[in-house]
DRENLO-359010 format. One record per atom (N, C-alpha, C, O, CB): x, y negated, z; residue number from 0; atom name. Coordinates in steps of 0.1 Angstrom, whole numbers. Last residue first. Glycine has a CB too. Layout:
# residues N
+-------+-------+-------+-----+-------+
:    px :    py :    pz : num : atome :
+-------+-------+-------+-----+-------+
:     X :     Y :     Z : NUM :    CA :
...
+-------+-------+-------+-----+-------+
This chain:
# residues 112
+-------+-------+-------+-----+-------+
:    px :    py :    pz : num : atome :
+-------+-------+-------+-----+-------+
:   -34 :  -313 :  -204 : 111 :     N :
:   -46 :  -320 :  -215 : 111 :    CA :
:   -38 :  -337 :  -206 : 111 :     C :
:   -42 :  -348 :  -209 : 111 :     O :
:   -73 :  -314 :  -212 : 111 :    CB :
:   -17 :  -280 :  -213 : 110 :     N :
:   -16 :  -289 :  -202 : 110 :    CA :
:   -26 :  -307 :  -212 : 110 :     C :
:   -24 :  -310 :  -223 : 110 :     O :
:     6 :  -290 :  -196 : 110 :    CB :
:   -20 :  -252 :  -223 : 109 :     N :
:   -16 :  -264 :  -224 : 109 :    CA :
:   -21 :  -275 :  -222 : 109 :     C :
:   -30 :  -279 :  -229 : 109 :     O :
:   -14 :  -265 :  -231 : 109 :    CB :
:     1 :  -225 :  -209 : 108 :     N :
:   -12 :  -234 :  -205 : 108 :    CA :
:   -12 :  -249 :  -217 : 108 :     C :
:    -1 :  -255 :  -218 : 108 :     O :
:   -10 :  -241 :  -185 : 108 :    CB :
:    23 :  -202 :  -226 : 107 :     N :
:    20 :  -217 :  -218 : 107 :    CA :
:     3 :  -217 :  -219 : 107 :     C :
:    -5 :  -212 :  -228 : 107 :     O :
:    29 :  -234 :  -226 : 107 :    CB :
:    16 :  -169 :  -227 : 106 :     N :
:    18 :  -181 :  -237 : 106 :    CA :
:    15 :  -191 :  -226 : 106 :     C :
:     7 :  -188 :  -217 : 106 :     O :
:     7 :  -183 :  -250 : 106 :    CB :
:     4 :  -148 :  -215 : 105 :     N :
:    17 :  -144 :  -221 : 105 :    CA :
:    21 :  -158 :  -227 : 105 :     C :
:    32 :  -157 :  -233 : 105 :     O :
:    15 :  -131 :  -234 : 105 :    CB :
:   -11 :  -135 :  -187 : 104 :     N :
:    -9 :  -147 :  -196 : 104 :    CA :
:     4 :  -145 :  -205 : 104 :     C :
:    14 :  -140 :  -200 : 104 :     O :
:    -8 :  -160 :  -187 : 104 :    CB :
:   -27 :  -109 :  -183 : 103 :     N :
:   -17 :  -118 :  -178 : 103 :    CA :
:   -17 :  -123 :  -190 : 103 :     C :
:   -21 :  -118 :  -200 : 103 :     O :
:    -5 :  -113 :  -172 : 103 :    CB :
:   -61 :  -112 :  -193 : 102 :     N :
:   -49 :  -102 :  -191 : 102 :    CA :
:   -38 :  -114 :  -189 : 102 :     C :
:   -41 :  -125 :  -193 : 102 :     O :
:   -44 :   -91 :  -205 : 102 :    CB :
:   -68 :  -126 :  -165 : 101 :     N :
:   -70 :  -116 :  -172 : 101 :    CA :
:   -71 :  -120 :  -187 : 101 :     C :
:   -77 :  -129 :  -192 : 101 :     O :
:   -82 :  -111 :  -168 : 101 :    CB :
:   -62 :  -147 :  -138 : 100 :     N :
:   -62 :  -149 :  -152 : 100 :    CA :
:   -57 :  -131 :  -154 : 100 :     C :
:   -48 :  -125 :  -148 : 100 :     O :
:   -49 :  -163 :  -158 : 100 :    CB :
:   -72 :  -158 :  -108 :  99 :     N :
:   -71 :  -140 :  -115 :  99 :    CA :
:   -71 :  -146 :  -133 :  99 :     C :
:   -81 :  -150 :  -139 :  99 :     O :
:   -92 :  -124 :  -109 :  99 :    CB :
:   -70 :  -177 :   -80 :  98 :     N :
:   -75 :  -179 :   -96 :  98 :    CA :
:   -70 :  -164 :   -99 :  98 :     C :
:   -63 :  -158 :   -90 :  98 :     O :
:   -67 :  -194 :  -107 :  98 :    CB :
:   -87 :  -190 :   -49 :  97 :     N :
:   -77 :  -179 :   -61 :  97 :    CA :
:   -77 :  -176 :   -69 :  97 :     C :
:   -87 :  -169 :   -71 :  97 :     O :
:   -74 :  -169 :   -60 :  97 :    CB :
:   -78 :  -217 :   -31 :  96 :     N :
:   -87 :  -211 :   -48 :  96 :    CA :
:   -75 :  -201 :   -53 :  96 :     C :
:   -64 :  -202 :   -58 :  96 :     O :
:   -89 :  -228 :   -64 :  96 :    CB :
:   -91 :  -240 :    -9 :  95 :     N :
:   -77 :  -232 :   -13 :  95 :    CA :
:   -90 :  -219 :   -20 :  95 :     C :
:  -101 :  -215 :   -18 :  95 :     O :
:   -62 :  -226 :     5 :  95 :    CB :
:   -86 :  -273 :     7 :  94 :     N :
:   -92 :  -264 :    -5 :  94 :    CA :
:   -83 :  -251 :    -8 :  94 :     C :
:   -71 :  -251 :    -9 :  94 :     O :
:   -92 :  -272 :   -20 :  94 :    CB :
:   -88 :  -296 :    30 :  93 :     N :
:   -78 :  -290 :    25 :  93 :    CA :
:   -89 :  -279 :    15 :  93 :     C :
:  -100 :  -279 :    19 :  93 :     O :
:   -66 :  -283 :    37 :  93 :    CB :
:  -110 :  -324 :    34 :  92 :     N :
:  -103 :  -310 :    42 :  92 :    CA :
:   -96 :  -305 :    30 :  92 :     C :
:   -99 :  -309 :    19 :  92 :     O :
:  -116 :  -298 :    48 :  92 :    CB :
:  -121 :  -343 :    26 :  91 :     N :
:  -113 :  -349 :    31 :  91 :    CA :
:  -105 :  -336 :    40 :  91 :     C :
:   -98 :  -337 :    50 :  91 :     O :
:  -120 :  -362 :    38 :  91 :    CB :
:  -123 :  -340 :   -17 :  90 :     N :
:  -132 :  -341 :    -3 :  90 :    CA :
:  -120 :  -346 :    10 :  90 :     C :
:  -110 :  -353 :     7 :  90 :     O :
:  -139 :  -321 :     1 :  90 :    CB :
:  -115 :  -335 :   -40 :  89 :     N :
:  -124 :  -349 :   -39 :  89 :    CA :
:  -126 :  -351 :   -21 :  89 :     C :
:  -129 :  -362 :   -16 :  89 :     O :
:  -140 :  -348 :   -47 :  89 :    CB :
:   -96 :  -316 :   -54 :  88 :     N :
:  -104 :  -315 :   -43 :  88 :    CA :
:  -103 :  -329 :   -35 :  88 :     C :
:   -94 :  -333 :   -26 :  88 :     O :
:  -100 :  -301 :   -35 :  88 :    CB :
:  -106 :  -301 :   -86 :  87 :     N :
:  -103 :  -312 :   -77 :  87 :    CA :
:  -104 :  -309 :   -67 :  87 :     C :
:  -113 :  -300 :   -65 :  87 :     O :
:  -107 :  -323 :   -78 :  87 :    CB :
:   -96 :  -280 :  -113 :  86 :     N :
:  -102 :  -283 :  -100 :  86 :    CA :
:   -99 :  -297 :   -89 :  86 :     C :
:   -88 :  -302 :   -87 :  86 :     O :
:   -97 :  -272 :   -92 :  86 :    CB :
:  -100 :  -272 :  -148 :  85 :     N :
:   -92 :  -279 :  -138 :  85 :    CA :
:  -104 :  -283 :  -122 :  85 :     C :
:  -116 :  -288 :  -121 :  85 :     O :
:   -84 :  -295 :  -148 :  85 :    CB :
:  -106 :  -264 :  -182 :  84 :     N :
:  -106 :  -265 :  -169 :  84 :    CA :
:  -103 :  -269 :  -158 :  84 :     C :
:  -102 :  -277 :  -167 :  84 :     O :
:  -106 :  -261 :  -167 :  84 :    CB :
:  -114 :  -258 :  -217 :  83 :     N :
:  -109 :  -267 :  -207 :  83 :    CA :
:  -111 :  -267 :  -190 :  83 :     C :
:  -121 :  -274 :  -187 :  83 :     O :
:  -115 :  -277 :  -211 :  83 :    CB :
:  -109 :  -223 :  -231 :  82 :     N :
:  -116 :  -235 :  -225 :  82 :    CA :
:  -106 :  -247 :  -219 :  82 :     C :
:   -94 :  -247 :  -218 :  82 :     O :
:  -124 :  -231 :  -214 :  82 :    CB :
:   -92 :  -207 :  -241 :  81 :     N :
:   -98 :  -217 :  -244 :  81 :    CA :
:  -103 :  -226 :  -247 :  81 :     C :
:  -103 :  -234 :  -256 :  81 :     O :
:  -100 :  -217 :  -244 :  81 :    CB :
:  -114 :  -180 :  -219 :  80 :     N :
:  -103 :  -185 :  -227 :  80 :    CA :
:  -103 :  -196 :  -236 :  80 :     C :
:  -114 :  -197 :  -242 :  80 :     O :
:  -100 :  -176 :  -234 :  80 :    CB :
:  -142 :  -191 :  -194 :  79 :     N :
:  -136 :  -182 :  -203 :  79 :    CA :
:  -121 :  -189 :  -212 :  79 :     C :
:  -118 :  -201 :  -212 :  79 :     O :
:  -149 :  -177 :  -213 :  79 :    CB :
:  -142 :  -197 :  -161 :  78 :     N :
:  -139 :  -201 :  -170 :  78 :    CA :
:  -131 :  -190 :  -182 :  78 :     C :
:  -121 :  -184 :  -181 :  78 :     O :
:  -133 :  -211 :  -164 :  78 :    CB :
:  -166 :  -184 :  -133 :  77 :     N :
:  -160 :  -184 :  -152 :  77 :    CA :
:  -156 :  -194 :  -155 :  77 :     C :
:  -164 :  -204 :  -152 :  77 :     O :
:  -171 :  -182 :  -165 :  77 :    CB :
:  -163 :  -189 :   -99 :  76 :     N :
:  -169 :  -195 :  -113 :  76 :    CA :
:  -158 :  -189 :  -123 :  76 :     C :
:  -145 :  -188 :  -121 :  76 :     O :
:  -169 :  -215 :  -113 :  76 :    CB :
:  -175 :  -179 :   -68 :  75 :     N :
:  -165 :  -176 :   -79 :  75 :    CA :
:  -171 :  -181 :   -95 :  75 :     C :
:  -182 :  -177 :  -100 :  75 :     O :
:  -162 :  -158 :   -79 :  75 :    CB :
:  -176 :  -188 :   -37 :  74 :     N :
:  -183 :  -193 :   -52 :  74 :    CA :
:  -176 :  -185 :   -54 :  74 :     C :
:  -169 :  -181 :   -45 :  74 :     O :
:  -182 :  -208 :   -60 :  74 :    CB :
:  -168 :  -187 :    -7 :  73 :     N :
:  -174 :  -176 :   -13 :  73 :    CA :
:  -175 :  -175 :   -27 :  73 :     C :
:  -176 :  -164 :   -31 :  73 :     O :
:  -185 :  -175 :    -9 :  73 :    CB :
:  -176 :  -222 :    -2 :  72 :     N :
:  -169 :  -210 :     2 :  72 :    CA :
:  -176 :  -200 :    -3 :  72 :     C :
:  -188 :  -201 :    -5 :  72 :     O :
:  -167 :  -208 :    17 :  72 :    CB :
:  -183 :  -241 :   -30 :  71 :     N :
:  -181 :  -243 :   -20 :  71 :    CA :
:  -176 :  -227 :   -13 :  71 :     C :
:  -173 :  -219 :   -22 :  71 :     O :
:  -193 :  -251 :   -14 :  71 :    CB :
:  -178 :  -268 :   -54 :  70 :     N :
:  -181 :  -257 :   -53 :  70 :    CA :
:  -185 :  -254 :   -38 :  70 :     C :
:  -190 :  -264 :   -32 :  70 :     O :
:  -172 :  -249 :   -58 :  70 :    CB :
:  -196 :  -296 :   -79 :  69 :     N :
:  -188 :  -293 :   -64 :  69 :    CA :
:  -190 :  -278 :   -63 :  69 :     C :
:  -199 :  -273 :   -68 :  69 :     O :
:  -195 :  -302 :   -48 :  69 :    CB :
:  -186 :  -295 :  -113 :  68 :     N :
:  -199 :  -291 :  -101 :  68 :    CA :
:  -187 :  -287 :   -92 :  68 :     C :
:  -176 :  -280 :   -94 :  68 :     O :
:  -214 :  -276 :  -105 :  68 :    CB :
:  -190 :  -304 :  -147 :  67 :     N :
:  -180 :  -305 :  -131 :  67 :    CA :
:  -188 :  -304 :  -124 :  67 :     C :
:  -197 :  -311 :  -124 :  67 :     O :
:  -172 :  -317 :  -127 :  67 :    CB :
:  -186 :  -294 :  -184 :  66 :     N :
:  -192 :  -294 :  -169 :  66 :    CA :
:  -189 :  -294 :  -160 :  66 :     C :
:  -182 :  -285 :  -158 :  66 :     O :
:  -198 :  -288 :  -165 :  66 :    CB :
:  -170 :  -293 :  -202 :  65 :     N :
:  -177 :  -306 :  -200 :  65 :    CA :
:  -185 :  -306 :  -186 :  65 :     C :
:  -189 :  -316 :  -179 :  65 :     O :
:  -187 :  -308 :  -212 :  65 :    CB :
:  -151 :  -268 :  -190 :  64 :     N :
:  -156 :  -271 :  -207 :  64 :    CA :
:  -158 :  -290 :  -202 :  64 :     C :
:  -149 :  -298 :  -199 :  64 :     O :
:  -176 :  -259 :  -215 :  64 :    CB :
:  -152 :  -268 :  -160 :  63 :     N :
:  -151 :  -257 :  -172 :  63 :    CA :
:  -160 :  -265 :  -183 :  63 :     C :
:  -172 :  -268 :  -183 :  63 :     O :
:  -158 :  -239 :  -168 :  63 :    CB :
:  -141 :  -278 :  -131 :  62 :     N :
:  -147 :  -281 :  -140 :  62 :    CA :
:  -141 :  -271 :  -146 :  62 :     C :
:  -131 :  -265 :  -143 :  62 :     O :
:  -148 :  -294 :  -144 :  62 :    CB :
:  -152 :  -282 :   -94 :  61 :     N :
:  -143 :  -273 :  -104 :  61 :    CA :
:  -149 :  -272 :  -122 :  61 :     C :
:  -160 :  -266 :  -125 :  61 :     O :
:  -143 :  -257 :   -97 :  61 :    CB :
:  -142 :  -298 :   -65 :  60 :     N :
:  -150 :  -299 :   -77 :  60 :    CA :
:  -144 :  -288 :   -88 :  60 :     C :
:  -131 :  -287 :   -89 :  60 :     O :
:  -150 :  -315 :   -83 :  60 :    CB :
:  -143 :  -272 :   -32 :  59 :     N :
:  -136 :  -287 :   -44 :  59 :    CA :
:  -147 :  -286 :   -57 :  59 :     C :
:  -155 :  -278 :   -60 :  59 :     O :
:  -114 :  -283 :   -52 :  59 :    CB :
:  -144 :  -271 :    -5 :  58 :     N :
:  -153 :  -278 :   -10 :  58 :    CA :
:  -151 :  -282 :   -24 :  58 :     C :
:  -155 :  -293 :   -29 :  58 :     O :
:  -154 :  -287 :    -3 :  58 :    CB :
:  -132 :  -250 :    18 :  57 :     N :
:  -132 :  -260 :    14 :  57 :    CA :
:  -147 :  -259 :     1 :  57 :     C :
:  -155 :  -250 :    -1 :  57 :     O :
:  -116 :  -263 :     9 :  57 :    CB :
:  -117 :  -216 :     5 :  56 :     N :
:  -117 :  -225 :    18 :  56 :    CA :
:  -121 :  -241 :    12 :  56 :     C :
:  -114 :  -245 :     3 :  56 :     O :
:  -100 :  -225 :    27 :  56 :    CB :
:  -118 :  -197 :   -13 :  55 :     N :
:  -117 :  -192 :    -1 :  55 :    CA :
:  -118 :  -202 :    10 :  55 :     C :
:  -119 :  -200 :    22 :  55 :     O :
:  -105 :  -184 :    -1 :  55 :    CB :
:  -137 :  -196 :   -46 :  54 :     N :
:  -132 :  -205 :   -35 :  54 :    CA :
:  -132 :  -196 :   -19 :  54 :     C :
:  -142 :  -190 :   -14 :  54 :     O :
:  -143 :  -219 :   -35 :  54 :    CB :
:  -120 :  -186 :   -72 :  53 :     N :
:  -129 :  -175 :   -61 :  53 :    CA :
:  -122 :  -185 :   -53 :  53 :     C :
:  -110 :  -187 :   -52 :  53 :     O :
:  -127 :  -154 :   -58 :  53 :    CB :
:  -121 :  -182 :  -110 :  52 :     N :
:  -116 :  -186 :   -96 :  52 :    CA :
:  -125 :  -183 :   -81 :  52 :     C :
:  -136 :  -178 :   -82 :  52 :     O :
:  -115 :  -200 :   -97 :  52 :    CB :
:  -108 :  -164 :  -140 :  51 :     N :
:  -119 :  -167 :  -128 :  51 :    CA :
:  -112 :  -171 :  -112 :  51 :     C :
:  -103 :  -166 :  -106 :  51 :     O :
:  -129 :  -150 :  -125 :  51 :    CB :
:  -101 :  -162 :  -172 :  50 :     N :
:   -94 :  -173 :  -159 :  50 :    CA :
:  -112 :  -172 :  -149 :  50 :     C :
:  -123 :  -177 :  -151 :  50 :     O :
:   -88 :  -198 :  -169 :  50 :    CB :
:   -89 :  -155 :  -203 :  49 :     N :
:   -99 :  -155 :  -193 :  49 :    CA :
:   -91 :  -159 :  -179 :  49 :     C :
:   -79 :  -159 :  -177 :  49 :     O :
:  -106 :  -140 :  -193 :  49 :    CB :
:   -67 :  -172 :  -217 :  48 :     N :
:   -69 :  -158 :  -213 :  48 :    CA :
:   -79 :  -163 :  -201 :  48 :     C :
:   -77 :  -172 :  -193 :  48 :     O :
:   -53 :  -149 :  -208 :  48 :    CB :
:   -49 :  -196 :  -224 :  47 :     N :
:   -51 :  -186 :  -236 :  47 :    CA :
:   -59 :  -176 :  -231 :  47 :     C :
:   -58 :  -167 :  -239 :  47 :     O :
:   -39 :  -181 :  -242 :  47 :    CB :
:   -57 :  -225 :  -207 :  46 :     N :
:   -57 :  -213 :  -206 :  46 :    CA :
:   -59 :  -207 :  -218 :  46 :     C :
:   -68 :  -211 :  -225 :  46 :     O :
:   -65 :  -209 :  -198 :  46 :    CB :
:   -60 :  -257 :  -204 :  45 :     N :
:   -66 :  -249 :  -212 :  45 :    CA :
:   -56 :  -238 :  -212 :  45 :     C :
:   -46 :  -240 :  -219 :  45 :     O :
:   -69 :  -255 :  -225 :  45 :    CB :
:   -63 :  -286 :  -181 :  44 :     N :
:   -56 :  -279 :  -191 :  44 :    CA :
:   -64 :  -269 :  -198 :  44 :     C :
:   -76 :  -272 :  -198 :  44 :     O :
:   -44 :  -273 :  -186 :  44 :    CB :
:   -61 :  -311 :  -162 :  43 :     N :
:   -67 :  -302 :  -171 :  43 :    CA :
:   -60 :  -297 :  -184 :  43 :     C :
:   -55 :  -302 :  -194 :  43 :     O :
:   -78 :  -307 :  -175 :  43 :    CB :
:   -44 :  -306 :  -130 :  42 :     N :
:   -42 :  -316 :  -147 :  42 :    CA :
:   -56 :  -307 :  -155 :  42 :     C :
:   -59 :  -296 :  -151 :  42 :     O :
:   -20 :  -313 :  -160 :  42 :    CB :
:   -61 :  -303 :  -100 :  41 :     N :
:   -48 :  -295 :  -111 :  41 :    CA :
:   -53 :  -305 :  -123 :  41 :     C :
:   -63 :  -310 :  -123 :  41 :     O :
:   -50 :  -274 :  -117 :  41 :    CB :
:   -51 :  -326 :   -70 :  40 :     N :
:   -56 :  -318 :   -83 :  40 :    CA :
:   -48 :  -311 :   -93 :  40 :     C :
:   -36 :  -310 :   -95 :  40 :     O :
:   -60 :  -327 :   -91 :  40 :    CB :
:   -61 :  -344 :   -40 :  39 :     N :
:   -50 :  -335 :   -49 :  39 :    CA :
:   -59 :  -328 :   -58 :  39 :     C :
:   -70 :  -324 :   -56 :  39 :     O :
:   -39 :  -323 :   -40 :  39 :    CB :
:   -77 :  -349 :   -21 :  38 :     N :
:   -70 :  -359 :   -26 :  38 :    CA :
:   -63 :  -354 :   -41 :  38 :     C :
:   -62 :  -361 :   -51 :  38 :     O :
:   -59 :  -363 :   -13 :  38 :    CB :
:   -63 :  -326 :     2 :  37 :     N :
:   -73 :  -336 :     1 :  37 :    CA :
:   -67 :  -352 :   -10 :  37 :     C :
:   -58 :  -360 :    -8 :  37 :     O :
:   -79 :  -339 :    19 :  37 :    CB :
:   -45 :  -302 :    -9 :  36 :     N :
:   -48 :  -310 :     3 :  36 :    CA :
:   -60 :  -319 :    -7 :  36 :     C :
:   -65 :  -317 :   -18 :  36 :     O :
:   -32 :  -319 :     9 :  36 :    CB :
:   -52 :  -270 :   -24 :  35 :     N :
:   -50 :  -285 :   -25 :  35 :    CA :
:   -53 :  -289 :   -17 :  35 :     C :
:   -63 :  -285 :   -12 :  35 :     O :
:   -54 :  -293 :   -33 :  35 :    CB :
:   -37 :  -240 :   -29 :  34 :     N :
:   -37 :  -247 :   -20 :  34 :    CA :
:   -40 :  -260 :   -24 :  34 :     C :
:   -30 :  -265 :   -29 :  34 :     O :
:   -26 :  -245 :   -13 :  34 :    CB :
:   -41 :  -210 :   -51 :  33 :     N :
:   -36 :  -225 :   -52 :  33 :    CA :
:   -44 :  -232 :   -40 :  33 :     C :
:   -56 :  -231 :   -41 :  33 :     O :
:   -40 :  -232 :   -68 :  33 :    CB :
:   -24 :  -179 :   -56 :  32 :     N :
:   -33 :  -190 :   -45 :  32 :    CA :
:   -35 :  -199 :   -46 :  32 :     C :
:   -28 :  -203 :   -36 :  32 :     O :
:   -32 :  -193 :   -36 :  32 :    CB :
:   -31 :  -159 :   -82 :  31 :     N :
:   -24 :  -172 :   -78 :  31 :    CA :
:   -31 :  -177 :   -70 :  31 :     C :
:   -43 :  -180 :   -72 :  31 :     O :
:   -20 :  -182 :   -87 :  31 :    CB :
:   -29 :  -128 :  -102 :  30 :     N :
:   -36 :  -138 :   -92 :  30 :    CA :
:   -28 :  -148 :   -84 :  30 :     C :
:   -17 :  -145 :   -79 :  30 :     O :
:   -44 :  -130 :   -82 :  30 :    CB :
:   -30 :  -114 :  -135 :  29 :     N :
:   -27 :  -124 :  -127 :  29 :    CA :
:   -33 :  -127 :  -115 :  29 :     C :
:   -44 :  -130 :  -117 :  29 :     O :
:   -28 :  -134 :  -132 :  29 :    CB :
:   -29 :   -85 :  -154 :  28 :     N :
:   -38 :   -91 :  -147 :  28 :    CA :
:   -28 :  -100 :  -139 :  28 :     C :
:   -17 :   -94 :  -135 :  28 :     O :
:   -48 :   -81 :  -140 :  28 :    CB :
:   -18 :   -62 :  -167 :  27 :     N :
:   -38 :   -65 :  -171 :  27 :    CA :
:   -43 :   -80 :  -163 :  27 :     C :
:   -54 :   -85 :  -164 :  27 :     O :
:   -51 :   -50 :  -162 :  27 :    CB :
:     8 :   -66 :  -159 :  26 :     N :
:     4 :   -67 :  -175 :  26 :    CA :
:    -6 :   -74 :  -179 :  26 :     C :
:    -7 :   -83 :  -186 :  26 :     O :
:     0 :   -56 :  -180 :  26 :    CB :
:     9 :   -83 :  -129 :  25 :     N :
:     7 :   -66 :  -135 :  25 :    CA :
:     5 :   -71 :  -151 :  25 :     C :
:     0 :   -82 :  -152 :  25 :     O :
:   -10 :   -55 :  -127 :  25 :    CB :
:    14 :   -97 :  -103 :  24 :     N :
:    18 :   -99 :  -114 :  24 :    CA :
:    18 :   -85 :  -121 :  24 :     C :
:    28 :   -78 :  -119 :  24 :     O :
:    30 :  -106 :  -113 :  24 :    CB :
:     2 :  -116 :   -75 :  23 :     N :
:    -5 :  -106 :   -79 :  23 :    CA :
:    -1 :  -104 :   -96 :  23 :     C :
:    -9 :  -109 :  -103 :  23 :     O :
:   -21 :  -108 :   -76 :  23 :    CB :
:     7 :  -143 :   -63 :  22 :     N :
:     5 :  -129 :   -54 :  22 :    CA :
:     2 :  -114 :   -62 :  22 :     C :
:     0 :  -104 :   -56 :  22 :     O :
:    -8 :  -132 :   -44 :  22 :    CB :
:    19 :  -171 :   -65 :  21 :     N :
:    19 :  -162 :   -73 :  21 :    CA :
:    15 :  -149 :   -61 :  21 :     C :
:    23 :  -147 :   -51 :  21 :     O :
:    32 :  -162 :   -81 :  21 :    CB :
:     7 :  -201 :   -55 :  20 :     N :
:    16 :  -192 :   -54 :  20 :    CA :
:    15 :  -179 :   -58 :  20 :     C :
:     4 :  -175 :   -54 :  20 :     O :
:    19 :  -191 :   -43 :  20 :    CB :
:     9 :  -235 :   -54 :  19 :     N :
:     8 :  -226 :   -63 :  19 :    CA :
:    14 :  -210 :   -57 :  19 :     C :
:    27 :  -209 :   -57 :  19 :     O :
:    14 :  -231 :   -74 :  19 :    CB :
:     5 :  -270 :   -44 :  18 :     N :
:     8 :  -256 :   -39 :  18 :    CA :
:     2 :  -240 :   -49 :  18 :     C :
:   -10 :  -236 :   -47 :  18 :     O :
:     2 :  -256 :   -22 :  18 :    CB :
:    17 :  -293 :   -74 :  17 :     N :
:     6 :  -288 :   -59 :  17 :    CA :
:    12 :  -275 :   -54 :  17 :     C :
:    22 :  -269 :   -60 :  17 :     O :
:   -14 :  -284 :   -63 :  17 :    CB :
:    20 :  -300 :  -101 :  16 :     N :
:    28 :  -303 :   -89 :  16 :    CA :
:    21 :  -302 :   -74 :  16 :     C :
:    21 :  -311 :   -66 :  16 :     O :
:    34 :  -318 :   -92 :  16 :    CB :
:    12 :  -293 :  -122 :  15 :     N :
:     7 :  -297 :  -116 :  15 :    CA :
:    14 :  -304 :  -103 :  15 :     C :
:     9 :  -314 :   -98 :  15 :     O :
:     0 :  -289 :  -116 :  15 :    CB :
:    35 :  -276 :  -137 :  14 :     N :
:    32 :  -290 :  -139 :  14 :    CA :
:    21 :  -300 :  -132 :  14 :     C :
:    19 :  -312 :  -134 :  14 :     O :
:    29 :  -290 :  -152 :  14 :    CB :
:    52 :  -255 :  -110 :  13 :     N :
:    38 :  -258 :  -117 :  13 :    CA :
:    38 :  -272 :  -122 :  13 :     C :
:    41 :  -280 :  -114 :  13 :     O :
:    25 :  -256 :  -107 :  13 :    CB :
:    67 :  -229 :   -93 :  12 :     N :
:    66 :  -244 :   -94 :  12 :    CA :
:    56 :  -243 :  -109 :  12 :     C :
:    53 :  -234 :  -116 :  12 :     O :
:    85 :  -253 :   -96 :  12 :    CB :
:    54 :  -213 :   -63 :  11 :     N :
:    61 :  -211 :   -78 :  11 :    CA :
:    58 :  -226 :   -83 :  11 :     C :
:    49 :  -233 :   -79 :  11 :     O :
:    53 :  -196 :   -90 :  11 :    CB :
:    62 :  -202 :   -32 :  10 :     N :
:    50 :  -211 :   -39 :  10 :    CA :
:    64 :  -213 :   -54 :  10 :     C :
:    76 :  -215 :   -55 :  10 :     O :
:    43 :  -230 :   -26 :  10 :    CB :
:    62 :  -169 :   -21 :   9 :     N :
:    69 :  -179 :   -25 :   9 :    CA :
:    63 :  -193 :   -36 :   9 :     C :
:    59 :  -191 :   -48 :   9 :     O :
:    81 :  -170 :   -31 :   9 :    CB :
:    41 :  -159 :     2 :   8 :     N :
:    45 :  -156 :    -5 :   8 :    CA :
:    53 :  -172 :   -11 :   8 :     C :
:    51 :  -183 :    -6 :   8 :     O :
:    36 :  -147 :   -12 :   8 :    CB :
:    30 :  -164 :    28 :   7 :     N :
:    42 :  -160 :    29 :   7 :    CA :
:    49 :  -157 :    15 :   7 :     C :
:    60 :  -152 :    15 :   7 :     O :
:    41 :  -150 :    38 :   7 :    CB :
:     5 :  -169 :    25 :   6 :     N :
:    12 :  -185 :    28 :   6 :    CA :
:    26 :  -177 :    36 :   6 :     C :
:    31 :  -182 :    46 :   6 :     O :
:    -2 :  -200 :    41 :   6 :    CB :
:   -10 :  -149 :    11 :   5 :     N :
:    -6 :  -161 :     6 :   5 :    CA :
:     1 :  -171 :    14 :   5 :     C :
:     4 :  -182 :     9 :   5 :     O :
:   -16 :  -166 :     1 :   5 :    CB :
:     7 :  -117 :    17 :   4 :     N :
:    -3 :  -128 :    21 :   4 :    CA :
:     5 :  -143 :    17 :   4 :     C :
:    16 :  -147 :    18 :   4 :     O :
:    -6 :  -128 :    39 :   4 :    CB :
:     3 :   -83 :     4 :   3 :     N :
:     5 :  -101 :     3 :   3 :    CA :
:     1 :  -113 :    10 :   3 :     C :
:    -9 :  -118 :     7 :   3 :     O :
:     0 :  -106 :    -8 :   3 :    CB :
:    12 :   -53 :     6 :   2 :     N :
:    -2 :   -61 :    10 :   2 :    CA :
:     8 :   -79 :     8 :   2 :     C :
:    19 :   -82 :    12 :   2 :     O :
:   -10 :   -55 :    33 :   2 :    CB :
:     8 :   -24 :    -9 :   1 :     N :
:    13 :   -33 :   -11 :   1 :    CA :
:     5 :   -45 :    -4 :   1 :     C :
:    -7 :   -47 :    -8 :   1 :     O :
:    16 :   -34 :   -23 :   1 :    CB :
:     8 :    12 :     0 :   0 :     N :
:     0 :     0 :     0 :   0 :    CA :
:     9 :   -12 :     0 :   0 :     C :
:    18 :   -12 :     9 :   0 :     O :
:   -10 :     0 :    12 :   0 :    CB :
+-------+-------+-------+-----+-------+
């Protein structure tokens, strides 16, 4: 059994410039913790590969395509390949989002 915990794993650097951390690197499949303080964001960008996120703490805004809706604990939102996406977290508590990009990513993000 392999077990990870996010705020021991090694935070990986990102054009976003936030807390990022890689926990989960197989062929079929990606997962990353991403931590935002209050205030803080990911750039929008666009993913070559399916991308689902799963709020574990907090409140943040999370947009896909043209649409931006506050989330909140438990959510998990689609964003399919593609697309446009990116999270905020507008609020005044810390946020933290595990994203699973399926199948691992093989090509940059590119960053909007």
């Amino acid at each position: 059994m392999i077990i990870t915990k996010w705020n021991q794993a090694q935070q990986k650097k990102n054009p976003h410039n936030v807390d990022v951390r890689l926990l989960y690197d197989k062929s079929d499949a990606q997962a990353m913790h991403i931590f935002l303080n209050p205030g803080e964001k990911l750039n929008p960008h666009i993913t070559p590969v399916d991308v689902f996120f799963v709020v574990l703490e907090g409140e943040p805004s999370i947009q896909v395509g043209e649409e931006i809706k506050q989330t909140e604990y438990n959510a998990l939102i689609e964003s399919p390949k593609n697309i446009k996406h990116c999270i905020y977290n507008e609020t005044d508590k810390p946020a933290r989002i595990l994203v699973v990009k399926t199948p691992k990513q093989s090509s940059a993000s590119k960053i909007l």
